[in-house]
N, C-alpha and C positions, 0 to 999 in steps of 0.2 A: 528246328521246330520249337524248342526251346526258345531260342529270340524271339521267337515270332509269339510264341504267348508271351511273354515280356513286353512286347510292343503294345499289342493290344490290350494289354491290362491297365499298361502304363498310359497310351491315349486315352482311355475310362477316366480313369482316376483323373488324370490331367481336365477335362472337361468336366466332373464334375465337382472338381477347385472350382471353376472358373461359373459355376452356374449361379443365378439366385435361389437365396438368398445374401451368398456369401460376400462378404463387401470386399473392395479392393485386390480382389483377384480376374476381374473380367477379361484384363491384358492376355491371359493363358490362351482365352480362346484363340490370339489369333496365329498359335503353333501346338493347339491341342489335337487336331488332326493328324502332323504331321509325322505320328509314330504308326497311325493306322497305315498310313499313304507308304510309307516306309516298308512293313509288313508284306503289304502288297507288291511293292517292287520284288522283295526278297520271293517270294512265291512265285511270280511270272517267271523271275531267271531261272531259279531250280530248275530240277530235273525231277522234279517230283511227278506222280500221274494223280490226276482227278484236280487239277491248278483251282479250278471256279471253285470246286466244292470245299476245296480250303481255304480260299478266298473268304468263301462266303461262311462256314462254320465258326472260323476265325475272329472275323470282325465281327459278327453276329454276340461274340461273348464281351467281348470289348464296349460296345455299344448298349448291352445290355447290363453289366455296369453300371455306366453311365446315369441310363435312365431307373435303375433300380435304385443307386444312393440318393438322385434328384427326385425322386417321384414316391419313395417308399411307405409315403405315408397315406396314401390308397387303402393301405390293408388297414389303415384306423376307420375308415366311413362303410367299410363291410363287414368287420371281426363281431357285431354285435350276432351275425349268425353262426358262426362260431368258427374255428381252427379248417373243422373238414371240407367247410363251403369256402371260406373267406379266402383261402392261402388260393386253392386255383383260379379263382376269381380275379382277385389282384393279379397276378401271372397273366394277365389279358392284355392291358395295359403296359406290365414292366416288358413283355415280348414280343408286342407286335409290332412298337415301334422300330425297334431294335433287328425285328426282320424284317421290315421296310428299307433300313437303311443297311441291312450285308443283300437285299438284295440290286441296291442301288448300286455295291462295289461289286457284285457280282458282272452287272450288266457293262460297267469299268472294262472288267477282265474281258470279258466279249469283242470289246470295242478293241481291245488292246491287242485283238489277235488277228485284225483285220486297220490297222489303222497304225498311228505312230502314236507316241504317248503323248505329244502337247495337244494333240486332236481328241485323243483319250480323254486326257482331264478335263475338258471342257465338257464336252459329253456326262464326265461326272456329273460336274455340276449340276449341268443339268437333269442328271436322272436323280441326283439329290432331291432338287427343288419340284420335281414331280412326285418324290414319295412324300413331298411335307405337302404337298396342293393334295393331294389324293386322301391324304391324311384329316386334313380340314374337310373332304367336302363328303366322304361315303361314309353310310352308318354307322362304323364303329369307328367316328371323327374323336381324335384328341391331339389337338395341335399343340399342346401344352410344350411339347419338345422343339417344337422350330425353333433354329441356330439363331435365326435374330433377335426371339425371346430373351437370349444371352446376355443382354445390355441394359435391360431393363435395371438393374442397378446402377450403372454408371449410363445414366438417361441422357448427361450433360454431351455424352460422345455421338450421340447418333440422334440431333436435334433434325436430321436431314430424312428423317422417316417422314416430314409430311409431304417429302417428294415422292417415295419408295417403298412405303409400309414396314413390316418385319423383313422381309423378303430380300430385299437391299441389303439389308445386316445379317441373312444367310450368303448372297454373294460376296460381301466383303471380307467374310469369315471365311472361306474356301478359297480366297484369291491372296490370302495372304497365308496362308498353309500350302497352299500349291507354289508359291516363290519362295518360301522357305526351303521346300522339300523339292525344289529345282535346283537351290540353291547349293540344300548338301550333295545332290546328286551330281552336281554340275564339280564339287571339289572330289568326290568318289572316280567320276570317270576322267581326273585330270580338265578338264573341261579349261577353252582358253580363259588368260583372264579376261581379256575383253567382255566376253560372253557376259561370264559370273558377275563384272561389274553392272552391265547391264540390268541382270535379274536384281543386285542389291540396288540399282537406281529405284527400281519400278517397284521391289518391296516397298521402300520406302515413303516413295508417291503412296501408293498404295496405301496404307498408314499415315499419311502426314497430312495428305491433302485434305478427306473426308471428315477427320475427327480436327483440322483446323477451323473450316468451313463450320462446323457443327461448335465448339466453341467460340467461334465469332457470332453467331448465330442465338447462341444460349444469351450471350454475355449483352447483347443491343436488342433483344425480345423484347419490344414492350407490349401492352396488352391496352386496346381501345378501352376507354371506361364506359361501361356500361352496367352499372350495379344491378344483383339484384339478393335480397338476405335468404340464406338456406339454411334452412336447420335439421341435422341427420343424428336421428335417434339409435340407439344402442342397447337393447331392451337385457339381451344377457338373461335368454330365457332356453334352458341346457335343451336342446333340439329332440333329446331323446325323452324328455317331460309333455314338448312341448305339443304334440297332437292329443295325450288323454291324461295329463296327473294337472295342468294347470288351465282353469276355464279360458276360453277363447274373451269372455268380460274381462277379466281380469289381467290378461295381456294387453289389449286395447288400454283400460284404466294405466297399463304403465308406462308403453308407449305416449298417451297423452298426457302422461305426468311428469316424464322428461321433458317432451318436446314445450309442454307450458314456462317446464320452470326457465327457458332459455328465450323464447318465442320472442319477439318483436309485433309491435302493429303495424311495420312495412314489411314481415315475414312472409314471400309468397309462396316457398313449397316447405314443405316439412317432409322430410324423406323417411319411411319407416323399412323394416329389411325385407329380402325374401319371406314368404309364409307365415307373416305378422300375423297375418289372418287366417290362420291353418286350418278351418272349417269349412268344406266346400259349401258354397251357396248358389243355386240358379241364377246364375246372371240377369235372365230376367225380373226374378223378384230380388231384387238384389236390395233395392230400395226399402222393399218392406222387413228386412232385416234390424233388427235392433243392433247388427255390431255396426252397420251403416249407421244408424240413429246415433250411437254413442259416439262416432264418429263427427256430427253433423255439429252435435251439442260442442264439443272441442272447439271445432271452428267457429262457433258463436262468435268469441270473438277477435276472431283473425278476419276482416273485412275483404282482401286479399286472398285470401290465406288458400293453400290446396295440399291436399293429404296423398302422396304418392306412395301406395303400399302395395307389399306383395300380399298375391290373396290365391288361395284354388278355390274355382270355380266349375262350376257345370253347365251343360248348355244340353237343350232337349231339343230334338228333331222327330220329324214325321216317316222319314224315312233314316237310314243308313247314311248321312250328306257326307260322311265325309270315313277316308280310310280307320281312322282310329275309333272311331264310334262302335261304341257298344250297344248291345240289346237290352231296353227295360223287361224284364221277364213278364208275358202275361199283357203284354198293355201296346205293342205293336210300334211303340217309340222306342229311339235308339238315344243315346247321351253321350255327351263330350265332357272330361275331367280335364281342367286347364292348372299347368302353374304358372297364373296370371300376376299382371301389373294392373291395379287400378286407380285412378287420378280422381279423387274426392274434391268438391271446391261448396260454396256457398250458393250454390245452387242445386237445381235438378240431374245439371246433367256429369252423365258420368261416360266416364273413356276406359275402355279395357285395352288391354294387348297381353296375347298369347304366346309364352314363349315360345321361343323358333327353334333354338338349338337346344335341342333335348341332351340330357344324359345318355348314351348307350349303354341296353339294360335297364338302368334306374326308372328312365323316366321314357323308354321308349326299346322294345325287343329290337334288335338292328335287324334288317334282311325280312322286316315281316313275318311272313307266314313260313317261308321256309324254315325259319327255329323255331317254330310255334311250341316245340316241342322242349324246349328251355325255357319256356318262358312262368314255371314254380320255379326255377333255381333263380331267376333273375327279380322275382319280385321280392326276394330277402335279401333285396339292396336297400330297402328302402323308400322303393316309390311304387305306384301302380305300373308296371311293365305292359307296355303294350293299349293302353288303357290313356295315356296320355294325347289328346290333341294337341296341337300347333297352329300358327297361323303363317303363310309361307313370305313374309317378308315383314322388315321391320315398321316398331308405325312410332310416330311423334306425337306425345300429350301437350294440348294447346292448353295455360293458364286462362282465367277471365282478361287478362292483361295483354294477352298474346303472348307471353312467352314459350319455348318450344322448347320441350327437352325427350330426353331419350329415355327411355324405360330399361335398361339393360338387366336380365337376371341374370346373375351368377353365372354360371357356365359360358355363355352370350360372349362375355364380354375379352375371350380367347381370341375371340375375332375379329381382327382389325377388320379387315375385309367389310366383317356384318355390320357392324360399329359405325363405320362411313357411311353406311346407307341412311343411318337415322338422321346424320348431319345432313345430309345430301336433302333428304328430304324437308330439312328446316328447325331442325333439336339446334337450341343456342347453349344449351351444358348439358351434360350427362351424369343418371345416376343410374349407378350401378346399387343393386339391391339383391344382396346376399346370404347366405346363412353357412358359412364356413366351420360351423361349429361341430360337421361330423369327422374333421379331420382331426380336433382337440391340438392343443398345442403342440401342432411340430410347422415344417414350415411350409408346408400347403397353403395354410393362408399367407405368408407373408409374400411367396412367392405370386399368389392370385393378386396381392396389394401392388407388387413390385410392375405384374403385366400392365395394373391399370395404369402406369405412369403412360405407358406408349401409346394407347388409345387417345391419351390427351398431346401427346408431340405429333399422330399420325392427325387429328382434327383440329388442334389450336383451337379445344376446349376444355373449360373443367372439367371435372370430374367429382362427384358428389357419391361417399361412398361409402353406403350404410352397411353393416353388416351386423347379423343376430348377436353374434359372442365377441366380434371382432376381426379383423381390426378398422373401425371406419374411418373414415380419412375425408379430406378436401385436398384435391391435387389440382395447380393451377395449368395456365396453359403451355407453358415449358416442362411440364412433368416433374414439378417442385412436390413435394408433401409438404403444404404449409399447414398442416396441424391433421394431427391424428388420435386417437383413443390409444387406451392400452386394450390387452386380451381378456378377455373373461370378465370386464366390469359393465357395470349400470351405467350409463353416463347419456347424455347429448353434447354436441357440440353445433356451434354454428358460424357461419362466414359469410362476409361480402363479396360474391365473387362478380368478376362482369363475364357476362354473356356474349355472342361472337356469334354475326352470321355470314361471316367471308369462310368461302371454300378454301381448304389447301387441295393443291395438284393432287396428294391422293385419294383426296374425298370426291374428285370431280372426275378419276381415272381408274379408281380401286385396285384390286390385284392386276394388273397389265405387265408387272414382271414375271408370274406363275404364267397369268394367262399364253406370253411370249411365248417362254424357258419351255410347258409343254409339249409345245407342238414341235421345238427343238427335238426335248426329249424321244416323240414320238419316232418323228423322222429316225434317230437313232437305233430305235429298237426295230423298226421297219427295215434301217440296214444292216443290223446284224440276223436278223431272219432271214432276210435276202441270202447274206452271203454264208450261214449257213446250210440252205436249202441247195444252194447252187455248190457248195462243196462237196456235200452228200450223194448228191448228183453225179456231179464228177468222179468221186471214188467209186460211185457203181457201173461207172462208164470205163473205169480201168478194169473192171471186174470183169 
C-alpha cells in the first residue's frame, strides 16, 4: 500500500515538473505516467478486495496533485470573497479533473478483467481522451489540463499540431508511457529479449520520428508575406479598480494614449484587452454613447485604422428570445448581458461578437436551472452568474480593407477546437483579448500565454495578444513569441505581422481525433456493461 502511495505521488509530482510554465522539463511527460501505470498493475495482481476502488481512490490523489500545484492559482481570482467561500470553490476545478481522470483508470481496471492488458491499454487511452473531450464540451468545461497542453513550452517539438490539434500530443504522451511501462514490465516478467527489443524499437520511433518531422518542419517554416501593422495596448488598469474607483473616460483616454504614442498611419487594428470597456451599453444605442465618440475622435487619424476592444454589452428583447435573458421588472422586456468583442473603424459600422465559452460559475451557472439554487455563491466570483448571454458559434471582424481576424476572449482561447472555426470561417490573425489580472502574479497567465503559442501552430496564424496587466505578446506562425510585455506595466507594443488565408488539415477537420477515440471509448464502456450484466447473470443462474 505503501508503494503504491509512493507511486502515485511520485507520478504527480513528476507531471507537474514537466507542466507550463516550467521550461526545459517537458521531456518528463513522456515517462510521467508511467508510476501511475505501475501502481495499477501492482493493484490488479494483489490479492486485495474492492481492486477498482483502489484503483480509483489511488490515482484520484496522484492526479489531483498534479492539477493542484499546476492550477493553484484559481484561489487568487476567488479569495477576494474570502477563506470560507473561496477554498471550496477553488476545490471544483483542483478535483474534478482529477476525478475524471481515476475515473478514466477506473474503467482501465474493468477492461482489464474481461480482456488482456495490451487491449486494456488502448481502451485507456481512449477512455482518457473521452474524459478530456467531455471535459471541453459540458458546462463545467476547463480543458486547461489536457496532456497536449503539456508542450506548449517546447512548441518547437509538436509543429505537427496543425495536422492533430492538442489531442495528437495527449496520444503521443500515453504511447510512450505505455512502451516504457511495457517495457519495465516485459524485464519484470523475464520477458524474451526479442520481444523487449522490439518495444525499445517502437519507443523510440515513437519519440524520434514525430519531434524529427516537427523540427524539420519548425526549422524550413516560412511564412507568405503579407503585412499588415498591429498595435496591442496594455492599459495596466488593477481589474479590482477597474468596474467603480477609475471612470470608464479615463481608461479609454489611456488606452488611446498608448495605442497613439506607437500608432502608424498604415496601423489597421489597434487591439485593446478584455473589458477595456467595463460599462455595459445597449448595443443598440451603442453609437450614441460618448465612450464610442471618444473612441471615433482617436481614430481621426488612423484612415485605416480599427479599434478591436473588449466591451460588456446589453441587448433588449420583446420577449424571453433567448435561455439567458433576464426580466426588465415592470416593463414586460427581457435583456441580454454580453462579455463582448467590438470592432470600431472610421465608419458607421460596427461588428459585435458574443463570447461563446463562458466561465463556469463566473460568467454562466453550469446545468441551468438545476443549481439555480447556487447561483448567490456563484456570483461572488465575480461576474453576473446565470445572467450572462452567448452567441453559439464563432464570428470573424471584417476590417474596411477586408481583412479578417478573430475576436478571441480570454477563456475562448483553451480551445483549439473553437479557435479553428474562426480561421475556417476567414479570421487571417487572431487576437486574443484578455484580462488575466485576477489571477495576479503567479503563473496562470503565463501559462494562458504559453497555450496561445498552439492556437497559432494548430492555424498557421499570429497571434495578437492583449492583455489588461499582462502579459501581451505577438506570437508568429510557428508559435515564436517575437515580442512580448512585462507583467503589471503601462506599455503598447506593435508589429508587422503577415496575415495567412491557407487552411491547415486541422482547421479544415477540427477535433476528428476526440471525435474518432469517443466512439472507441464508447464501444468500450458498452463492453464492459455488457459483460458485466451477463456475469451477474450467470452467478444468479448458479444460485
Amino acid at each position: 500500500m505503501k508503494k503504491n502511495i509512493l507511486l502515485t505521488v511520485l507520478s504527480g509530482l513528476l507531471l507537474w515538473l514537466a507542466w507550463p510554465p516550467i521550461p526545459y522539463t517537458t521531456f518528463i511527460l513522456f515517462f510521467g505516467l508511467v508510476p501511475m501505470l505501475l501502481l495499477m498493475e501492482n493493484i490488479i495482481r494483489s490479492d486485495a478486495e474492492n481492486k477498482g476502488r483502489r484503483i480509483f481512490r489511488t490515482t484520484f490523489w496522484g492526479f489531483f496533485i498534479w492539477n493542484f500545484l499546476s492550477i493553484y492559482w484559481v484561489y487568487n481570482s476567488v479569495k477576494m470573497v474570502g477563506n470560507l467561500i473561496a477554498i471550496p470553490i477553488s476545490f471544483i476545478p483542483y478535483s474534478l479533473g482529477p476525478l475524471l481522470m481515476a475515473i478514466a483508470c477506473w474503467l482501465y481496471y474493468k477492461m482489464r478483467c474481461f480482456t488482456n492488458r495490451n487491449i486494456s491499454l488502448v481502451a485507456l487511452v481512449c477512455f482518457w481522451i473521452g474524459y478530456e473531450y467531455l471535459h471541453q464540451s459540458w458546462d463545467l468545461a476547463f480543458p486547461w489540463m489536457t496532456l497536449g497542453n503539456g508542450f506548449a513550452v517546447s512548441h518547437q517539438w509538436i509543429q505537427w499540431y496543425e495536422y492533430t490539434g492538442v489531442y495528437g500530443g495527449t496520444v503521443w504522451i500515453w504511447a510512450a508511457n505505455i512502451l516504457i511501462f511495457l517495457i519495465w514490465m516485459g524485464v519484470q516478467e523475464a520477458q524474451a529479449k526479442q520481444e523487449r527489443l522490439r518495444l525499445v524499437t517502437a519507443l523510440t520511433l515513437v519519440i524520434i520520428l514525430p519531434l524529427s518531422f516537427s523540427l524539420y518542419t519548425y526549422y524550413n517554416y516560412t511564412e507568405s508575406p503579407d503585412p499588415a501593422n498591429i498595435v496591442v495596448a496594455q492599459p495596466n488598469v488593477d481589474p479590482y479598480m477597474k468596474l467603480n474607483d477609475i471612470p470608464v473616460e479615463q481608461q479609454i483616454k489611456i488606452l488611446a494614449r498608448l495605442s497613439d504614442s506607437i500608432g502608424q498611419q498604415n496601423t489597421e487594428f489597434f487591439i485593446w484587452p478584455e473589458s477595456a470597456i467595463p460599462e455595459a451599453i445597449d448595443e443598440d444605442r451603442f453609437r450614441t454613447s460618448n465612450y464610442y465618440n471618444q473612441v471615433q475622435q482617436f481614430l481621426g487619424k488612423y484612415k485605416n485604422g480599427n479599434v478591436l476592444t473588449g466591451v460588456e454589452t446589453t441587448k433588449l428583447y420583446n420577449t424571453d428570445a433567448t435561455p439567458s435573458a433576464s426580466p426588465v421588472p415592470g416593463t414586460g422586456q427581457y435583456y441580454d448581458v454580453f462579455n463582448a468583442a467590438v470592432n470600431i473603424e472610421n465608419s458607421a459600422a460596427l461588428q459585435f461578437y458574443h463570447k461563446s465559452k463562458l466561465v463556469p460559475g463566473a460568467e454562466q451557472l453550469p446545468f441551468g436551472s438545476a443549481l439555480s439554487f447556487m447561483k448567490p455563491v456563484f456570483e461572488h466570483l465575480g461576474g453576473a452568474s446565470g445572467s450572462y448571454g452567448k452567441q453559439k458559434e464563432a464570428g470573424v471582424f471584417y476590417s474596411q480593407a477586408g481583412i479578417g481576424v478573430a475576436p478571441v476572449i480570454c477563456y475562448e482561447s483553451i480551445w483549439g477546437g473553437y479557435v479553428a472555426t474562426y480561421v475556417k470561417k476567414g479570421a487571417q490573425f487572431i487576437a486574443i483579448i484578455t484580462n488575466d489580472g485576477w489571477w495576479e502574479n503567479t503563473s496562470g497567465k503565463d501559462q494562458h500565454l504559453d497555450y496561445a503559442k498552439l492556437r497559432a501552430i494548430e492555424t498557421r496564424r499570429w497571434v495578437c495578444r492583449s492583455a489588461n496587466t499582462g502579459i501581451s505578446a505577438f506570437i508568429n506562425q510557428r508559435g515564436d513569441v517575437v515580442q512580448h510585455t512585462a507583467w503589471w506595466v503601462k506599455t503598447a507594443i506593435k508589429q508587422d505581422i503577415n496575415l495567412n488565408s491557407d487552411l491547415t488539415f486541422y482547421v479544415n477537420h477540427g477535433d476528428y481525433i476526440p471525435n474518432a477515440v469517443c466512439i472507441l471509448a464508447l464501444l468500450g464502456i458498452g463492453f464492459i456493461s455488457f459483460k458485466v450484466v451477463m456475469l451477474r447473470f450467470n452467478r444468479k443462474k448458479l444460485h
